[in-house]
N, C-alpha and C positions, 0 to 999 in steps of 0.2 A: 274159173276153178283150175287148180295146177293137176286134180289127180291125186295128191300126194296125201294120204292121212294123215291127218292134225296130230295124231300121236308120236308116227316118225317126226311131223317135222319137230314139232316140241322135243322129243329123244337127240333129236340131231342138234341142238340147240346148246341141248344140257350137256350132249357128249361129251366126254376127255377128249385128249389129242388124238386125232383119227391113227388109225393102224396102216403101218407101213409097210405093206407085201413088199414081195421078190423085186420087182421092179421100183420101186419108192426105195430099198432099200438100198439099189444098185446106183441111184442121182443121190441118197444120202452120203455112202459111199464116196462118191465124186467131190461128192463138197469137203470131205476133208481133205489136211494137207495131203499132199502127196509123197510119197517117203523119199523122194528124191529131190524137196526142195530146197534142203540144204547144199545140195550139191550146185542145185540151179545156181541159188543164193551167193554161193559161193565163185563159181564162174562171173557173177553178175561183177562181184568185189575184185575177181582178179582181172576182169578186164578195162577197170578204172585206173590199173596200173600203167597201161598203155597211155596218159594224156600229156599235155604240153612241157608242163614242169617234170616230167623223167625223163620224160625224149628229151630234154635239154641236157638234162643231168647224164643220161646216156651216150649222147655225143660227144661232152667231156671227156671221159673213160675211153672212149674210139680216139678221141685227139689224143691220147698217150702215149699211144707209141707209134703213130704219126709223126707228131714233137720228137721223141729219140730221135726216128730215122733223117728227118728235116737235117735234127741239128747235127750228129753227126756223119753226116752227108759228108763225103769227099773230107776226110781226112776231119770235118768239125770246125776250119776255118775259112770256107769261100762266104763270102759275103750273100752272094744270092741267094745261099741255100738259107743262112744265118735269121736273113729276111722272109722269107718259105716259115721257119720255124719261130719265128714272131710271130707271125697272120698267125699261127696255129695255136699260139700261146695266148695272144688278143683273145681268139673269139672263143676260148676256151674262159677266160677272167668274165669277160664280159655274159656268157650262160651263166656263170656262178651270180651274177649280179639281178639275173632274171627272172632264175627257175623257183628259187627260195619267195620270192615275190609274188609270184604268177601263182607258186601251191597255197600261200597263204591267202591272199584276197579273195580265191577262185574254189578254195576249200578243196582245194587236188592233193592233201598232202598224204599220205600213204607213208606205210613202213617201209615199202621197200624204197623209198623218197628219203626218208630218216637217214637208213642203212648207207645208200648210193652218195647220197651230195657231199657230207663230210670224206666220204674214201675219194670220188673223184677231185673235191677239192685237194687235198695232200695228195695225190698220183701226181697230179699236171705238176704244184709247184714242186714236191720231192723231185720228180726226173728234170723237170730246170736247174736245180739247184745243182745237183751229182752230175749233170752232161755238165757244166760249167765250172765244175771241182776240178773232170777229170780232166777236161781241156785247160787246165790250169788258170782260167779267166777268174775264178774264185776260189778263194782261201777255204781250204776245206775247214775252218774252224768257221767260216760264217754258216756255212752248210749243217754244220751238226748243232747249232745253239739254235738255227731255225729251228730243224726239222725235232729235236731232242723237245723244244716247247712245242712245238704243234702236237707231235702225240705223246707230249706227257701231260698236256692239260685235256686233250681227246679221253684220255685213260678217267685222270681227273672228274671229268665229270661223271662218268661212268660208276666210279666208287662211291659218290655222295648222289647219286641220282634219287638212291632211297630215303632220301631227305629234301629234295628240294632239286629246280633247276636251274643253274649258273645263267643271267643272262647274258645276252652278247652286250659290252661295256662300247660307248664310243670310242674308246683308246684301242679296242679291241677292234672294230671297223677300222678305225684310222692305219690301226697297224697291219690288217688286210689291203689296203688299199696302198700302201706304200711299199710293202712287199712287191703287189704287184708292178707298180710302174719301176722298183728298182730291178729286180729280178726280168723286166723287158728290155729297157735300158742293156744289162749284160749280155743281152740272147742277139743285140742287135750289134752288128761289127763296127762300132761306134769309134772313135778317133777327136783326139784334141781336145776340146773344153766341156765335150759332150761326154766324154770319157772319164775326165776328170767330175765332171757333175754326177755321174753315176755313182762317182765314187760315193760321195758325201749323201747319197740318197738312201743307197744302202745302209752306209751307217745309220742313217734316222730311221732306218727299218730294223737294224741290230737292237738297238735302243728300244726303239717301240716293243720290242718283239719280247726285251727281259724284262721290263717296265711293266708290260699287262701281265706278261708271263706270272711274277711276283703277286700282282692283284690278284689273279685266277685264284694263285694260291690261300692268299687271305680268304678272299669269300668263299671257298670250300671250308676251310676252317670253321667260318662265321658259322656257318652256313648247317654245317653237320654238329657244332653245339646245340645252335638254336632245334634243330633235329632231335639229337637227346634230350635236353630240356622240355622238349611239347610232349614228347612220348615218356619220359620219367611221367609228366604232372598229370598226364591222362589216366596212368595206370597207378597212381595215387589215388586218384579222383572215384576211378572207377574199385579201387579198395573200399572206399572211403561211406 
């Protein structure tokens, strides 16, 4: 025998959800969120910012005006410093070639990843380009049909975003990667056939550079019709 009359326990049976005094209501209480867990939340998100692929992209931005001081070191033509601000422009190409990789496979990529990798990509090569104008080693006319297409297709995509997103083109890789080894090529105090080779390396990065430069263009165009067009036949559709 429990004790217990048959009538409580049948009552107890049939009961509603039991009653939750001062104390049940104070662990109910608990169990909700907490009103500061957005905040938590939000710490939790900004300190995802901190990983592999921004630190890389960060150290870029630090190599910037490293690179200045390297290159124009002692007047901008001692050869050893020249070499000093190579290594610094190297390992500056070579994060660009890591950190976009490392965010995508590894699912690191972040806004402030977005924001950071295209600006420190144009810092490094823009200051190569203007240290190398102003020390007369390059024709400032290569310097502004660079840097005038880098951010005016940057811009570019920016304005047709609302419609779609430009991918990165192989001609458009190519002509990263050609920049880079011409634009090293200049930083390094090169002589004779090495010199003469840089030449001609650059120009197939001038070329490259108005050649996609013109395609960016095209598929904005393409790109922002086909835009209108889906959005006209929607709100057709949705008249309709």
């Amino acid at each position: 025998m429990t004790g217990v009359p048959a009538s409580a326990a049948n009552g107890s049976s049939k009961a509603g959800p039991p009653r939750v005094d001062g104390a049940d209501s104070d662990l109910a209480g608990d169990a909700r969120p907490a009103r500061g867990g957005k905040v938590v939340a939000a710490a939790v998100n900004q300190a995802s910012v901190w990983n592999i692929a921004n630190l890389l992209t960060m150290l870029r931005l630090l190599l910037v005006p490293g690179f200045v001081a390297l290159m124009l070191a002692d007047g901008g033509y001692d050869p050893a410093w020249r070499s000093l601000a190579w290594a610094a422009f190297a390992i500056a190409m070579i994060t660009d070639l890591f950190d976009g990789h490392l965010a995508r496979t590894y699912d690191l990529v972040t806004d402030f990843g977005k924001i950071a990798d295209p600006i420190a990509d144009k810092a490094i090569m823009g200051a190569a380009l203007i240290c190398l104008s102003s020390l007369g080693d390059l024709p400032w006319w290569v310097t502004i049909v660079i840097l005038g297409r880098e951010l005016g297709i940057t811009l570019l995509r920016f304005l047709v975003i609302r419609y779609g997103v430009i991918p990165a083109s192989r001609g458009g890789k190519l002509k990263t990667l050609t920049q880079g080894v011409a634009v090293g090529m200049y930083v390094l105090a090169l002589t004779g056939w090495l010199a003469t080779l840089r030449f001609w390396v650059m120009a197939v990065a001038v070329v490259l550079t108005v050649v996609t430069g013109f395609d960016y263009v095209r598929q904005a165009i393409v790109l922002r019709r086909q835009g209108i067009a889906e959005r006209k036949a929607a709100s057709e559709e949705a008249e309709a």
